[in-house]
C-alpha positions in Angstrom: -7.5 2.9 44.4 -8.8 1.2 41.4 -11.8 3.7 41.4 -9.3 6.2 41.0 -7.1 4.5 38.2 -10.6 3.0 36.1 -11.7 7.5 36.6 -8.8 8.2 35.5 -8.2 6.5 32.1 -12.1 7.6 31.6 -10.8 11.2 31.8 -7.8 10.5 29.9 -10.3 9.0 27.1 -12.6 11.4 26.9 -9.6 14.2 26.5 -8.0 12.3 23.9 -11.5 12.4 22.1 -11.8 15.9 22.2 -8.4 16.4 20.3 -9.3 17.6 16.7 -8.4 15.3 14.0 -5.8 16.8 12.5 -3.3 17.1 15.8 -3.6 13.3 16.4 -1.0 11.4 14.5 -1.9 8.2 12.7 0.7 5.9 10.8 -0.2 5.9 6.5 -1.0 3.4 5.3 1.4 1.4 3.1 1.8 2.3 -0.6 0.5 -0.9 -2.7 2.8 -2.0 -5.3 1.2 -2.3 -8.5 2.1 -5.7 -10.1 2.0 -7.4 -13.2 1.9 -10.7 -14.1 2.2 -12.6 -17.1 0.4 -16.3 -17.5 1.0 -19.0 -20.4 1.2 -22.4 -21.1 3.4 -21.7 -23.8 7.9 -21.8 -23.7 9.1 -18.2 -23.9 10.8 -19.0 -27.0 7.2 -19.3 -28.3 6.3 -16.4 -26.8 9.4 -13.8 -27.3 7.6 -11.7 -30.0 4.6 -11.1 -27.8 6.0 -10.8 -24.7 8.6 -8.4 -26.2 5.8 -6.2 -27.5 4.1 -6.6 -24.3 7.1 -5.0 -22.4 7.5 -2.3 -25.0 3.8 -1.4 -24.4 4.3 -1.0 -20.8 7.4 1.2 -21.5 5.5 3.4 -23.6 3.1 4.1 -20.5 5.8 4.8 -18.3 6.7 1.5 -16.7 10.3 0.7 -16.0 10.8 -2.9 -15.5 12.2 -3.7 -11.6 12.0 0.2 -10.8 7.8 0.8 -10.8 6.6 0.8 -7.5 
């Protein structure tokens, strides 16, 4: 009986082999969310002016701020 069970997953193997790539289904991989971080040892207030500029750049390449993923 377990002869029959270990010949049969062998069989079962070797036809799932043979399938051609493209009919076997496969889960995608997860999307990676692009972040951005920004590190200072300076107070925002310090840095508003820069780190206003900073977000406009990203704007101007497309980024939305909490929508980007």
């Amino acid at each position: 009986m377990r002869r029959d069970i270990h010949l049969g997953a062998l069989a079962l193997a070797l036809v799932l082999s043979s399938i051609p790539a493209p009919l076997r289904v496969e889960a995608q991989a997860p999307a990676k969310v692009p972040r951005i971080g920004f590190l200072s040892s300076r107070s925002l207030t310090a840095l508003a002016s820069q780190l206003e500029a900073f977000r406009q750049g990203l704007r101007e390449l497309g980024y939305v701020e909490g929508q980007n993923s």
